[in-house]
N, C-alpha and C positions, 0 to 999 in steps of 0.2 A: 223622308220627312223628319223634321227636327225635332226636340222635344218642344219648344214654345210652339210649334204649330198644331204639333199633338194635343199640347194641352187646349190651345182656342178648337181645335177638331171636336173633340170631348164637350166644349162647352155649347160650341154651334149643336150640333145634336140632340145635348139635355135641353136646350131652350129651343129647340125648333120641338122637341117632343112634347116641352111643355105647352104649347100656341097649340101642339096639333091635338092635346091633350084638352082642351077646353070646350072641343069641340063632338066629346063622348059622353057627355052629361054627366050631372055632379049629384046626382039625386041618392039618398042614402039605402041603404038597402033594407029591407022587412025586419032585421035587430037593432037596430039604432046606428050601427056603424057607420064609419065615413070608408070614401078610399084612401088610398095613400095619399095622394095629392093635396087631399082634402085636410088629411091629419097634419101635412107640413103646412101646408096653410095657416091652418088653425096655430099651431103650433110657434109659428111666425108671428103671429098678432099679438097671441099671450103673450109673448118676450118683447114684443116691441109695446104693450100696454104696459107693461109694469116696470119698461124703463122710462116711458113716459109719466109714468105715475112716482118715480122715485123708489122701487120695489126693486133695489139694485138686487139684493140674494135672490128672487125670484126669476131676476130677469136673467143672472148669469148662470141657474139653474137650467133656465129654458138655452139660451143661447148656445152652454156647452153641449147640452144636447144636438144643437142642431148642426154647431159645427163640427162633432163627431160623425156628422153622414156628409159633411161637403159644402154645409150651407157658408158659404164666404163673406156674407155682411153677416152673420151671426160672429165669426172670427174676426172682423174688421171691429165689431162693435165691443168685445169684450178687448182687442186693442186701446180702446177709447176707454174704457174702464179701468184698465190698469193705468192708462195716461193722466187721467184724470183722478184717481184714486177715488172712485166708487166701486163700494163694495169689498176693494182691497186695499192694502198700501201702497200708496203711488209707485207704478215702477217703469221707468221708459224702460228697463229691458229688457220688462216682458214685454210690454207695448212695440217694442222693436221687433219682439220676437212672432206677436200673434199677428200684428203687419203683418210684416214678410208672408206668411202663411196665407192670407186673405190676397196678399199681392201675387201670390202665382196664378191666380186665377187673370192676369194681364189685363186685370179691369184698372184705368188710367186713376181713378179717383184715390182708388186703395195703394198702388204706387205712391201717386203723390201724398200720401196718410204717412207710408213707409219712409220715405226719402225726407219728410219733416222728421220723423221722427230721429231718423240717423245721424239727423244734423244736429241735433239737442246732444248728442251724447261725445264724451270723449274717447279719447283711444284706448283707454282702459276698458272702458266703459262699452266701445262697442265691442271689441275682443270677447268680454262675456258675451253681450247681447246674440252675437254670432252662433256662440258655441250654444248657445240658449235655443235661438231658432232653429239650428243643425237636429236639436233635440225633438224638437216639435214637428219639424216638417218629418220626421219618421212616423209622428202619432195621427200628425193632421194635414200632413200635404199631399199635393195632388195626386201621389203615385199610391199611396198607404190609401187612401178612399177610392181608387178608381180599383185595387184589389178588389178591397173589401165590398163594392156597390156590385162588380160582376159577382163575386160569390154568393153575394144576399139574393140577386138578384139569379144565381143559377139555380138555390136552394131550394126557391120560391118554385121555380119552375119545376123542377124535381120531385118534391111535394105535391104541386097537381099534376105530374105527370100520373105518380103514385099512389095516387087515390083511388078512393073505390070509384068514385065517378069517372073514370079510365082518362085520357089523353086531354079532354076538354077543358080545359082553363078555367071558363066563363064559366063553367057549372060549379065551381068553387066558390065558396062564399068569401065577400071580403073579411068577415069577423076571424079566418080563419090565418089572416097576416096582421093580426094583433092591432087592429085599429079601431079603437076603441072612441067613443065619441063624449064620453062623459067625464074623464078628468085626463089631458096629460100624463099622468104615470102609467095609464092605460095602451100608450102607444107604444108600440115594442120599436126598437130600432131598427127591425128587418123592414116594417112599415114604413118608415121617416126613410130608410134610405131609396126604397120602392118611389115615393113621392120626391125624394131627392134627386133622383133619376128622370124627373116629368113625368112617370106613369103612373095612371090613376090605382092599377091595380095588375096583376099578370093577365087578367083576361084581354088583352091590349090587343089591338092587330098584329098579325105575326111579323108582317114587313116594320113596325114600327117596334116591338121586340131586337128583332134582327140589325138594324142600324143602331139602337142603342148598347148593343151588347158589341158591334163590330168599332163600333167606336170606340171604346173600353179597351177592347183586345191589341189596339192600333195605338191605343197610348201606352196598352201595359208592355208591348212588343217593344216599344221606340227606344222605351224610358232608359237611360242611361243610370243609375244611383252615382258612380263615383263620380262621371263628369256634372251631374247636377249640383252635390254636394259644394264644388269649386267655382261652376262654373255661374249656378243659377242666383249667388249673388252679384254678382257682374253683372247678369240680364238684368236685374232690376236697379242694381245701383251703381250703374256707371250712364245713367241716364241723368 
């Protein structure tokens, strides 16, 4: 398996986990809290309300958040922010750079965002851009979060394994992976990237566990760093 299949493998799974995730009820639990799902959700609409509303700091506040767990239109959107110079000083190239990042995810739209973008810029010009994205995709591309989401994601598991409540998941309470329902600040990033992942919380079914974590392991196995480094602007911009 290559890495661009890897990467859509990863994606198929988070989104089949989310569709299958809909389907476990969203009801909050007896302390106010949400699940994870819930809190990226919410989470989502904050940032995309207060970009609609003209609340650029608010919304690039929310957005970096989200695209610090994976979320890739949160990354495409703060693209658009720097493109347009809200919130920052215009810059295509950072916009070049958080592209790119939003475009591994091999969603067509964000591509085409990216490949605009690279066209605005000179040779000088993209030479930085480059070395800019090369920086970012360490912080925020698909191999640095597919880490980070199995570890969150083993932590999580670790912690109710380790509990007093012994082996059972579901006897854990959500409040206890920081998903807090009453402000944003509340939601710990272990949470966002639990919901990043489509699940609502670790008490999840095991077989739906088990495919999201073997799909992780399948991209973090595959992933090549040095031939990406070279190779993965090619994949997207030699289309």
């Amino acid at each position: 398996m290559n890495w661009t299949k890897c990467v859509i493998s990863v994606i198929l799974v988070m989104s089949a986990a989310q569709v299958a995730a809909q389907n476990l009820g969203d009801s909050l639990d007896g302390g106010g809290n949400m699940n994870a799902r819930q809190a990226m959700e919410q989470m989502q609409q904050q940032a995309d309300s207060a970009y609609a509303g003209g609340n650029y700091k608010q919304a690039f506040r929310l957005y970096d958040r989200l695209s610090e767990v994976g979320d890739s239109f949160a990354t495409y959107r703060i693209a658009t922010m720097y493109a347009k110079g809200l919130h920052f000083e215009q810059s295509q190239i950072e916009a070049y750079a958080w592209s790119y990042v939003a475009a591994q995810t091999g969603n067509q739209a964000f591509k085409d965002y990216h490949l605009a973008i690279k066209n605005q810029l000179s040779q000088a010009e993209l030479q930085s851009a480059r070395e800019r994205a090369g920086q970012l995709v360490v912080q925020r591309g698909a191999f640095s979060n597919a880490v980070a989401s199995k570890r969150a994601l083993d932590r999580a598991l670790r912690s109710c394994a380790g509990s007093r409540v012994g082996s059972r998941c579901d006897a854990v309470s959500i409040s206890s992976q920081g998903c807090g329902i009453a402000s944003e600040a509340m939601v710990s990033a272990e949470c966002l990237r639990i919901g990043a992942l489509g699940l609502a919380a670790i008490n999840e079914m095991p077989a739906r566990i088990r495919s999201v974590r073997n799909a992780l392991d399948d991209f973090i196995e595959q992933y090549n760093p040095g031939q990406v480094q070279l190779g993965d602007f090619e994949l997207i911009e030699a289309q």
